[in-house]
NUGU-339618 format. One line per field, with one value per atom (N, C-alpha, C): residue in one letter; chain; x, y, z. Coordinates in steps of 0.02 Angstrom, whole numbers, plus 32768, in hexadecimal, padded with zeros to 4 digits. Layout:
<nodes>
resn: c(a:...)
chain: c(A:...)
X: c(X:...)
Y: c(Y:...)
Z: c(Z:...)
</nodes>
This chain:
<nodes>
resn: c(x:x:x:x:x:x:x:x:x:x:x:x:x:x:x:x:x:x:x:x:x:x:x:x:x:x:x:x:x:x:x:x:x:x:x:x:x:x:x:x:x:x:x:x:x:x:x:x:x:x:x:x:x:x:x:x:x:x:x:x:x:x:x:x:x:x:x:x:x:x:x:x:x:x:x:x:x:x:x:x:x:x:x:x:x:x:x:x:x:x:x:x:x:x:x:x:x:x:x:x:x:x:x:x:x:x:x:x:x:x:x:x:x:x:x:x:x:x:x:x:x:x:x:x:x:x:x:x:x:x:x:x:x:x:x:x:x:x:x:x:x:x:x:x:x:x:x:x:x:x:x:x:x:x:x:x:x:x:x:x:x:x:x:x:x:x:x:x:x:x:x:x:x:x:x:x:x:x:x:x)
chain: c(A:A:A:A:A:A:A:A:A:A:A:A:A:A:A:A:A:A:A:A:A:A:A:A:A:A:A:A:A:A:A:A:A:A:A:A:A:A:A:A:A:A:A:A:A:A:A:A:A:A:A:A:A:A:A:A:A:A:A:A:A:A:A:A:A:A:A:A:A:A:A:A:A:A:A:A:A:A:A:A:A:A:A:A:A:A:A:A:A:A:A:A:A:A:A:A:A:A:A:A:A:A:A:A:A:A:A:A:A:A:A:A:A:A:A:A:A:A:A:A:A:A:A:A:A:A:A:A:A:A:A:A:A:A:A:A:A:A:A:A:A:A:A:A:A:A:A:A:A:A:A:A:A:A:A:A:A:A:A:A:A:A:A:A:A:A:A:A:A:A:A:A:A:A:A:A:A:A:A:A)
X: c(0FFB:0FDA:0FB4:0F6D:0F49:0F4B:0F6C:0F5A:0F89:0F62:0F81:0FD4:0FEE:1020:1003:0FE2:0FCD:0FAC:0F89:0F5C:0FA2:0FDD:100B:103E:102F:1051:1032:0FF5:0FC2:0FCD:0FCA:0FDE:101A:104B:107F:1084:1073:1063:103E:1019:0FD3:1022:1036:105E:1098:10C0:10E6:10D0:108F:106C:104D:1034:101F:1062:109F:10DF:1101:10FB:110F:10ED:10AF:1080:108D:107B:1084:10D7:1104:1142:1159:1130:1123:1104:10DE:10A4:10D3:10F3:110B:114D:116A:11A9:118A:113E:1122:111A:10FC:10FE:111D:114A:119F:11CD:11AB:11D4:11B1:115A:1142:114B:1158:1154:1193:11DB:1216:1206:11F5:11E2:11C1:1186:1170:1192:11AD:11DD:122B:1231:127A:124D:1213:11F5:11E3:11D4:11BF:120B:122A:1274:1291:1291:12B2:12EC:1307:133A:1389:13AC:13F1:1412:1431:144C:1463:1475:148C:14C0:1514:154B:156D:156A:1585:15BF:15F4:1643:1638:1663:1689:16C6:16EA:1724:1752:173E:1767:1721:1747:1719:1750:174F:1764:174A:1762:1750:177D:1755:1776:175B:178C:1773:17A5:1788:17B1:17D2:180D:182F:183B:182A:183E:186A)
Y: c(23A8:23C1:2401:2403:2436:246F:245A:24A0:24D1:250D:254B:2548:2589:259B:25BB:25E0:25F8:25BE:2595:254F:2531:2520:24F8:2519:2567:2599:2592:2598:25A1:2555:2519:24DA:24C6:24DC:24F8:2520:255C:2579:2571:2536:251A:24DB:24B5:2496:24AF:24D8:24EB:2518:2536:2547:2525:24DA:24C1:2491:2499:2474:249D:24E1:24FB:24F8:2524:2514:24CD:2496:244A:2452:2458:245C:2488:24C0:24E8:24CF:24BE:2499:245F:243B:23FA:2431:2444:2481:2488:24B7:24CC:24A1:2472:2449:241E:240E:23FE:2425:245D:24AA:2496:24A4:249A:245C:2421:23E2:23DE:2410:240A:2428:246B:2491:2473:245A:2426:2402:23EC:23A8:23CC:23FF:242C:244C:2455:248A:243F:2419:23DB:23AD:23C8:238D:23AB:2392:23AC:23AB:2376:2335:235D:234E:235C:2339:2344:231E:22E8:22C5:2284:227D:227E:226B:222D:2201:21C7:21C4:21A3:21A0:2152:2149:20F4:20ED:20D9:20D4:20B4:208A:2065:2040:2068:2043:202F:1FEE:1FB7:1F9A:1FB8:1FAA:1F6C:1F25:1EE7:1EF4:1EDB:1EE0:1EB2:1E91:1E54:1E87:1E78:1E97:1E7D:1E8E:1E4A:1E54)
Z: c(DC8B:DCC6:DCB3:DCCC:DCAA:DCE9:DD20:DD50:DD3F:DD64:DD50:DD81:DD63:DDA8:DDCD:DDCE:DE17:DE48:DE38:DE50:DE6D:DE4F:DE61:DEA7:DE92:DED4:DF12:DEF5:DF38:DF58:DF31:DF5D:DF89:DF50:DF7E:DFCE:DFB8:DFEC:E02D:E021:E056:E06E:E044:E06B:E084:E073:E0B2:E0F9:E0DF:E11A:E158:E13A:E16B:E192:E146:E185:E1A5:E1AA:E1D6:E21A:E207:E249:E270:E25B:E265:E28D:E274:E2A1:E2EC:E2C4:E301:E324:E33C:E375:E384:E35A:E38A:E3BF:E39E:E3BF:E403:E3EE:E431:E46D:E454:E47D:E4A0:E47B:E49E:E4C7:E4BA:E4DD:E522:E528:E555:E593:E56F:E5A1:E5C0:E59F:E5AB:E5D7:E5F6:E628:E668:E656:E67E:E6B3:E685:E6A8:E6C8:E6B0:E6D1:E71C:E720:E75B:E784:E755:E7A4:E7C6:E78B:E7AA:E7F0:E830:E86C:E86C:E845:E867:E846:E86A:E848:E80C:E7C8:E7A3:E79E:E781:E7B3:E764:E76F:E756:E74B:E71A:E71E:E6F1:E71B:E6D6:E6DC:E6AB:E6B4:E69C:E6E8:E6FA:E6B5:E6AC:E66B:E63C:E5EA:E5A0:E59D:E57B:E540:E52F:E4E5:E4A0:E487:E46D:E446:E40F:E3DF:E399:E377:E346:E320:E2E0:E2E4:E298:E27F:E241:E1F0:E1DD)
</nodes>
């Protein structure tokens, strides 16, 4: 490989820069639509149990 180290830093450097940025923005925007949707929800929670699980399972 004929590139320098600095050439190989600087590439480096461009890619974790743009995956930070890039993560950040999806964050943001997941931050944002969560908000969204918490300021438009009126409605009260709504709690569900179930009374009885059973579990079948064949044993060898």
């Amino acid at each position: 490989m004929n590139t320098s180290r600095s050439t190989r830093f600087a590439g480096l450097l461009m890619a974790v820069t743009l995956a930070v940025a890039v993560n950040g923005a999806v964050l943001l925007m997941f931050n944002s639509a969560a908000e969204e949707i918490l300021e438009s929800a009126n409605q009260a929670p709504t709690v569900v149990t179930l009374d009885l699980v059973t579990v079948v399972a064949h044993r060898s």
